[in-house]
Every structure is written in structure tokens, then in C-alpha cells.
The first five atom37 places (N, CA, C, CB, O) and aatype in JSON, in Angstrom:
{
  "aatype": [20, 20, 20, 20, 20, 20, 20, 20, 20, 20, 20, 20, 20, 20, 20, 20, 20, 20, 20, 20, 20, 20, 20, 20, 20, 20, 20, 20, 20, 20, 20, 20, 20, 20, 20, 20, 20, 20, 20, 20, 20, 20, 20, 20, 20, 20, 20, 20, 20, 20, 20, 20, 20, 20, 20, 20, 20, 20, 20, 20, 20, 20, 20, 20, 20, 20, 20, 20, 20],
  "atom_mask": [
    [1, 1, 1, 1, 1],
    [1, 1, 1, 1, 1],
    [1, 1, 1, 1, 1],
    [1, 1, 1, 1, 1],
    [1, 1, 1, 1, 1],
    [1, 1, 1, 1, 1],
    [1, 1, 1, 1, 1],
    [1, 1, 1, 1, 1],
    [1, 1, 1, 1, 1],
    [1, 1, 1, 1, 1],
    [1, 1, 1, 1, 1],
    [1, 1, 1, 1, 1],
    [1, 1, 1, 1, 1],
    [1, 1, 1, 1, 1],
    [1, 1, 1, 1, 1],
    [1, 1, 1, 1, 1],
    [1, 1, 1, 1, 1],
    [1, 1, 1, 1, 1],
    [1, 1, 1, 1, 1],
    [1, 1, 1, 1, 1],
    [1, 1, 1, 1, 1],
    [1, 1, 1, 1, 1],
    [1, 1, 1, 1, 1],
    [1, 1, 1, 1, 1],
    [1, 1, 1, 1, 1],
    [1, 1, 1, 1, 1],
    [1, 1, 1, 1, 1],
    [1, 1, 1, 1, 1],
    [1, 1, 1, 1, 1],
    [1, 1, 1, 1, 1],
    [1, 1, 1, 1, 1],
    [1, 1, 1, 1, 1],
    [1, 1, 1, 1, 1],
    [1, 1, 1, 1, 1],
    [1, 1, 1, 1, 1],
    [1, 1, 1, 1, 1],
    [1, 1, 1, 1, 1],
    [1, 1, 1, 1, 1],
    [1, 1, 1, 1, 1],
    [1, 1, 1, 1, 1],
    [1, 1, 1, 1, 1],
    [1, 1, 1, 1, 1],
    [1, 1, 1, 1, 1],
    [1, 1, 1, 1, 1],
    [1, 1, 1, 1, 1],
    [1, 1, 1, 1, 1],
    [1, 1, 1, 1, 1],
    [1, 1, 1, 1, 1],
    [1, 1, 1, 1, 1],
    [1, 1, 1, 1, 1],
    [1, 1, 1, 1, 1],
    [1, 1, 1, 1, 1],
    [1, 1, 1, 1, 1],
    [1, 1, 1, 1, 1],
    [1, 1, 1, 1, 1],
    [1, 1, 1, 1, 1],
    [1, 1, 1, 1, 1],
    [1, 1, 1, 1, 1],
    [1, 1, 1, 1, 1],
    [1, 1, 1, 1, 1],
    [1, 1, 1, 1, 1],
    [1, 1, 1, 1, 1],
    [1, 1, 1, 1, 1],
    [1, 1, 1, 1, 1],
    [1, 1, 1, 1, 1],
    [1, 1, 1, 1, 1],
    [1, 1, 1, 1, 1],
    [1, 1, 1, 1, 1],
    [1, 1, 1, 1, 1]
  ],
  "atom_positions": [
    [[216.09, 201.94, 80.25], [215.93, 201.07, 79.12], [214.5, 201.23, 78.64], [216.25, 199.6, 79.48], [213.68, 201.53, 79.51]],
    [[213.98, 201.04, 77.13], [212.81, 200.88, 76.97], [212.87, 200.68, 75.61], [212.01, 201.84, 77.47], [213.73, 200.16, 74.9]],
    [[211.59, 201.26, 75.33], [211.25, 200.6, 73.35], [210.55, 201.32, 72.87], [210.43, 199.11, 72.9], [209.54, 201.6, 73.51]],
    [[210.71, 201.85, 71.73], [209.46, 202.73, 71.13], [208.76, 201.81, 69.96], [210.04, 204.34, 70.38], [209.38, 200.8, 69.6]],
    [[207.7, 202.07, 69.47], [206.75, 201.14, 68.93], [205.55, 202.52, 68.62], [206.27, 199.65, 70.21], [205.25, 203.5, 69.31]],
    [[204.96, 201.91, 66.91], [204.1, 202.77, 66.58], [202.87, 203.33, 67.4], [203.75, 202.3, 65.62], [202.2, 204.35, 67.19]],
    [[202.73, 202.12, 68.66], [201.63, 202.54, 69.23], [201.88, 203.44, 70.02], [200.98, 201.71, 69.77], [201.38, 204.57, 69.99]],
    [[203.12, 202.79, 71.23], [203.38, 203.18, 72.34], [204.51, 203.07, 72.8], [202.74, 202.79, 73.0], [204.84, 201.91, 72.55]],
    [[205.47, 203.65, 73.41], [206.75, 203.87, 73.93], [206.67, 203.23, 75.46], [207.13, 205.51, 73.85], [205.7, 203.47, 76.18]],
    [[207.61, 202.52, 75.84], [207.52, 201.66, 77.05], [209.28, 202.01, 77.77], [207.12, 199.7, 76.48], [210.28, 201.78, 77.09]],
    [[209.36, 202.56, 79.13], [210.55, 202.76, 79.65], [210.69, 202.25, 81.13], [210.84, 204.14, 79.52], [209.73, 202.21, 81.91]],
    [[211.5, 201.99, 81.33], [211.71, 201.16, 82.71], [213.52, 201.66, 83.15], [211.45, 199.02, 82.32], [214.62, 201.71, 82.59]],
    [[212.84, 201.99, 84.69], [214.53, 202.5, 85.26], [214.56, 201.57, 86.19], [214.9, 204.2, 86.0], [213.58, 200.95, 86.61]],
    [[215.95, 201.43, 86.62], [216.15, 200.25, 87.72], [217.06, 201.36, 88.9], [217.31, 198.53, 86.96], [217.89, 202.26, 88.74]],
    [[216.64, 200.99, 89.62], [217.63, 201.7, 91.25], [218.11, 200.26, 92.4], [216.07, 203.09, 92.58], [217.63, 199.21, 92.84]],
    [[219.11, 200.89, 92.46], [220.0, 199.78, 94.04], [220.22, 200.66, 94.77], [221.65, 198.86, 93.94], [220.76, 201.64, 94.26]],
    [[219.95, 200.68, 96.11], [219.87, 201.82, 97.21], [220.24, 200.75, 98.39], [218.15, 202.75, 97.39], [219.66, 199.67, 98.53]],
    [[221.25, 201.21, 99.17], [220.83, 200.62, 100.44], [220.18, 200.93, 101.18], [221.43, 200.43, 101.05], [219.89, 202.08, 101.5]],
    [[219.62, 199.46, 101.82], [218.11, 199.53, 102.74], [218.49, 200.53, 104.03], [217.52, 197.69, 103.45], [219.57, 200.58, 104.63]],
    [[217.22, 201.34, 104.28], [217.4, 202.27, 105.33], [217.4, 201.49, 106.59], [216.33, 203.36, 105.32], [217.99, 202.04, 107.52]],
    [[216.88, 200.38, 106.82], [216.93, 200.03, 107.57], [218.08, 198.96, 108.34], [216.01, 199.93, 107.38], [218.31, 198.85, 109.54]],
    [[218.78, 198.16, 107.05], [219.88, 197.64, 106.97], [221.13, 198.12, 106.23], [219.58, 196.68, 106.64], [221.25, 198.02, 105.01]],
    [[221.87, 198.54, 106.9], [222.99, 198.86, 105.51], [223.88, 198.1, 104.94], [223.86, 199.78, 105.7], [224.7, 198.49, 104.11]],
    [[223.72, 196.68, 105.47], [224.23, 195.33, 104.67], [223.35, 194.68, 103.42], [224.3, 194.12, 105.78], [223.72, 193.74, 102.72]],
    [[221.85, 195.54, 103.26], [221.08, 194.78, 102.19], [220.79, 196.04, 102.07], [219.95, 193.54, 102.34], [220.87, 197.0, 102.84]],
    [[220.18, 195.78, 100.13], [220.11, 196.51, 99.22], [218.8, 196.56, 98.67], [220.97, 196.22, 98.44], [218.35, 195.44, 98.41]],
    [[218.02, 197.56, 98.41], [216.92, 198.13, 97.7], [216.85, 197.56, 96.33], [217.03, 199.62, 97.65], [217.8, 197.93, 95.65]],
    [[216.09, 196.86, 95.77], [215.75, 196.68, 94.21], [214.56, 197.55, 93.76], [215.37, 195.12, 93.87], [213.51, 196.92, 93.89]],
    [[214.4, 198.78, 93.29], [213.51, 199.7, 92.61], [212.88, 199.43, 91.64], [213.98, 200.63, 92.28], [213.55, 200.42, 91.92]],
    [[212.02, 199.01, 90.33], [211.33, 199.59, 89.0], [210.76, 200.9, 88.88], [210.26, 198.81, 88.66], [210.47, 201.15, 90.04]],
    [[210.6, 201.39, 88.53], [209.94, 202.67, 87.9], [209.5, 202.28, 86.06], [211.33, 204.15, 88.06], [210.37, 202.03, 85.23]],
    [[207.99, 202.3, 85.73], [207.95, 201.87, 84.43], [206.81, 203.01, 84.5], [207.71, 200.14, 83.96], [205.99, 203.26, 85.39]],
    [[207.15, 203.86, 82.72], [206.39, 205.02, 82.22], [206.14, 204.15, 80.71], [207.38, 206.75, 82.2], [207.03, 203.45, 80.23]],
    [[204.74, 204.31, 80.05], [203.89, 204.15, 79.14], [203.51, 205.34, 78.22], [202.89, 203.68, 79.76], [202.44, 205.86, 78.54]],
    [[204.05, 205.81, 77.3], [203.76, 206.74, 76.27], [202.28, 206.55, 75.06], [205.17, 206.69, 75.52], [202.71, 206.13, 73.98]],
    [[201.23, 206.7, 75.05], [200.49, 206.29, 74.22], [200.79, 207.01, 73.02], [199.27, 206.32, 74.64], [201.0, 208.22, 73.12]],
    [[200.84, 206.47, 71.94], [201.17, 207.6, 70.83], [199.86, 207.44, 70.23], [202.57, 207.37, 69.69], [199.5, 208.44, 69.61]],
    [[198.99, 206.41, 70.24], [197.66, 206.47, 69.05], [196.77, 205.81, 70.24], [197.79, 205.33, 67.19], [197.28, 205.43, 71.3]],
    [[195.25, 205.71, 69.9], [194.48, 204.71, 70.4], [194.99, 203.63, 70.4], [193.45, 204.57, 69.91], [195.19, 203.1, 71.49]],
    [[195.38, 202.95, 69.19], [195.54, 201.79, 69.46], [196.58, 200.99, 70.54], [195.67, 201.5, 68.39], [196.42, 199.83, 70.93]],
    [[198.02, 202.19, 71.04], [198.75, 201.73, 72.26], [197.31, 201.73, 73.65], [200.31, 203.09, 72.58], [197.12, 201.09, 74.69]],
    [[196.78, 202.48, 73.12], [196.05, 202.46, 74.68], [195.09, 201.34, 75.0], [195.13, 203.79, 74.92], [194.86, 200.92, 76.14]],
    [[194.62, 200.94, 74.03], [193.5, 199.44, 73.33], [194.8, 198.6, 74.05], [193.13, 199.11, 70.85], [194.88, 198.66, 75.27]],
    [[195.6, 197.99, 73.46], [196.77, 197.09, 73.83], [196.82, 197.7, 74.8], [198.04, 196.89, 73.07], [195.62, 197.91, 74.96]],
    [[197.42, 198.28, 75.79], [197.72, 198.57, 77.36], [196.16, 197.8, 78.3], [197.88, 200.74, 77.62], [196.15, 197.13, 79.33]],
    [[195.17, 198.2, 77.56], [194.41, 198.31, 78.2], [194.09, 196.84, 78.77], [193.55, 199.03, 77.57], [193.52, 196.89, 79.86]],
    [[194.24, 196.08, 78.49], [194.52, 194.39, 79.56], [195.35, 194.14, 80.08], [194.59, 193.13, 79.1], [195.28, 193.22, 80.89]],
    [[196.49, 194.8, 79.89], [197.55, 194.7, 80.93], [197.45, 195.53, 81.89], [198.78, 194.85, 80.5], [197.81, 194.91, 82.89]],
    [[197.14, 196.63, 82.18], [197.03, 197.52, 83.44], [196.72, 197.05, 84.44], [196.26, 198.44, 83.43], [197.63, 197.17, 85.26]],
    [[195.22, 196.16, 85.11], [195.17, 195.5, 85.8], [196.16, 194.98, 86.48], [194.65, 194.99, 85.42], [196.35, 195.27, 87.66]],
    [[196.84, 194.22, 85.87], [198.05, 193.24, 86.29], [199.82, 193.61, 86.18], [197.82, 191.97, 85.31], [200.8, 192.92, 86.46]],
    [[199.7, 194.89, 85.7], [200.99, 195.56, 85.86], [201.64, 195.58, 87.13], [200.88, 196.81, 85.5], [202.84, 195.28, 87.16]],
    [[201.23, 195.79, 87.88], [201.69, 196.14, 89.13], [202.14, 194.6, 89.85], [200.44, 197.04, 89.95], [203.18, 194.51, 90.51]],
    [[201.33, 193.57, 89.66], [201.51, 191.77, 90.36], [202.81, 191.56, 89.15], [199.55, 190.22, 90.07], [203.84, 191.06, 89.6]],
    [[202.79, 191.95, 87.49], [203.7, 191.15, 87.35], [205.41, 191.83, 87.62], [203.37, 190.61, 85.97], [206.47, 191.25, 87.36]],
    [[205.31, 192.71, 87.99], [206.45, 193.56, 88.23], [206.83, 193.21, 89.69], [206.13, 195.14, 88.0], [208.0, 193.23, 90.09]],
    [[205.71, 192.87, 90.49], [206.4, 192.82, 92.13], [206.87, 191.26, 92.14], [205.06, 193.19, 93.68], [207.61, 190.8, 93.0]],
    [[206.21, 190.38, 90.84], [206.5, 188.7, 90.82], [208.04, 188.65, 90.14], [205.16, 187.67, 89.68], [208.86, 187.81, 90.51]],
    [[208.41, 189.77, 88.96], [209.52, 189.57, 88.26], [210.53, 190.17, 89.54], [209.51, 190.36, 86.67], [211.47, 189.4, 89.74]],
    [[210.53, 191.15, 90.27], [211.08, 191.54, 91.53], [211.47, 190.19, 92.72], [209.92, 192.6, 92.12], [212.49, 189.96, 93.37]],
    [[210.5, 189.67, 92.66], [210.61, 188.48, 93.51], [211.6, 187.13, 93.05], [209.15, 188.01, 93.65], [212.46, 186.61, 93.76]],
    [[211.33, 186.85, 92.06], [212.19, 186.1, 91.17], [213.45, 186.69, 91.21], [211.7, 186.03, 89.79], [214.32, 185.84, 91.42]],
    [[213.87, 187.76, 91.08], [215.02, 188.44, 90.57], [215.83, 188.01, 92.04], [214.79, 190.28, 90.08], [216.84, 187.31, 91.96]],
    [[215.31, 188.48, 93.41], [215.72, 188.37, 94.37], [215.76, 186.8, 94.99], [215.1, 189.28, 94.96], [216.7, 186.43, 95.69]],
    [[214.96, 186.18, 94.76], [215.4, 184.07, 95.04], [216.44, 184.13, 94.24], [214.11, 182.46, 94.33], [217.42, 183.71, 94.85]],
    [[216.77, 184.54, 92.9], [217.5, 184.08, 92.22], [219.0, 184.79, 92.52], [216.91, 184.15, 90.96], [219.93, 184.17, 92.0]],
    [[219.28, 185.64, 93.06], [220.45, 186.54, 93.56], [220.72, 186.12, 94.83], [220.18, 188.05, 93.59], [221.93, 185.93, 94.91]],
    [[220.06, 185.86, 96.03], [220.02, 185.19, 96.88], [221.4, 184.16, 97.09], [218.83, 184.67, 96.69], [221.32, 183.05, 96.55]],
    [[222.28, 184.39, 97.62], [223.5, 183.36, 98.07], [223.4, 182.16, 99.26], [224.65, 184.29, 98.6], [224.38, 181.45, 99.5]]
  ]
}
């Protein structure tokens, strides 16, 4: 899934794997790629980078309380 936009192109894949270590529970993956097309996507990226990585492992976390039976 993703979005293209004059600045910058934004894509995100999702994976379900079962856990190597359990084979009753399941792997939740992201993978997210950033296309700059001008300066100005990279200006805008450029305050989010920092925090890319916390809000992706927080939306991960959420996803999993909320699936949780």
C-alpha cells in the first residue's frame, strides 16, 4: 500500500509469518520505503525521521492489544 504526492512517494508492506519460535503465534512485519521526488519531500520527512521507527513499533503495539483475544 502507499501514496504518491508531489513531494514524495510513501509505501508500506505488511507480512504474517509464523513465529519461529512458536508455531501457534504469528509474526506482524512493516517494511516502509520513502521516495523523495524534490527537496521539498525531504524538508517534510525531515522531522519525522527521528521518530519513525517509535511510531511504527507503537502503531505495532496497538495493533496487537487490540487483536489480542
Amino acid at each position: 500500500m502507499g501514496e504518491n504526492d508531489k513531494h514524495l512517494n510513501f509505501r508500506a508492506s505488511f507480512l504474517l509469518t509464523p513465529s519461529p519460535r512458536d508455531k501457534e503465534k504469528q509474526v506482524f512485519s512493516i517494511t516502509t520505503a520513502v521516495h523523495f521526488n524534490n527537496g521539498m519531500g525531504e524538508m517534510y520527512f525531515l522531522p519525522v525521521k527521528p521518530f519513525h521507527g517509535l511510531i511504527i513499533r507503537s502503531t505495532l503495539k496497538k495493533c496487537n492489544k487490540s487483536m489480542q483475544v
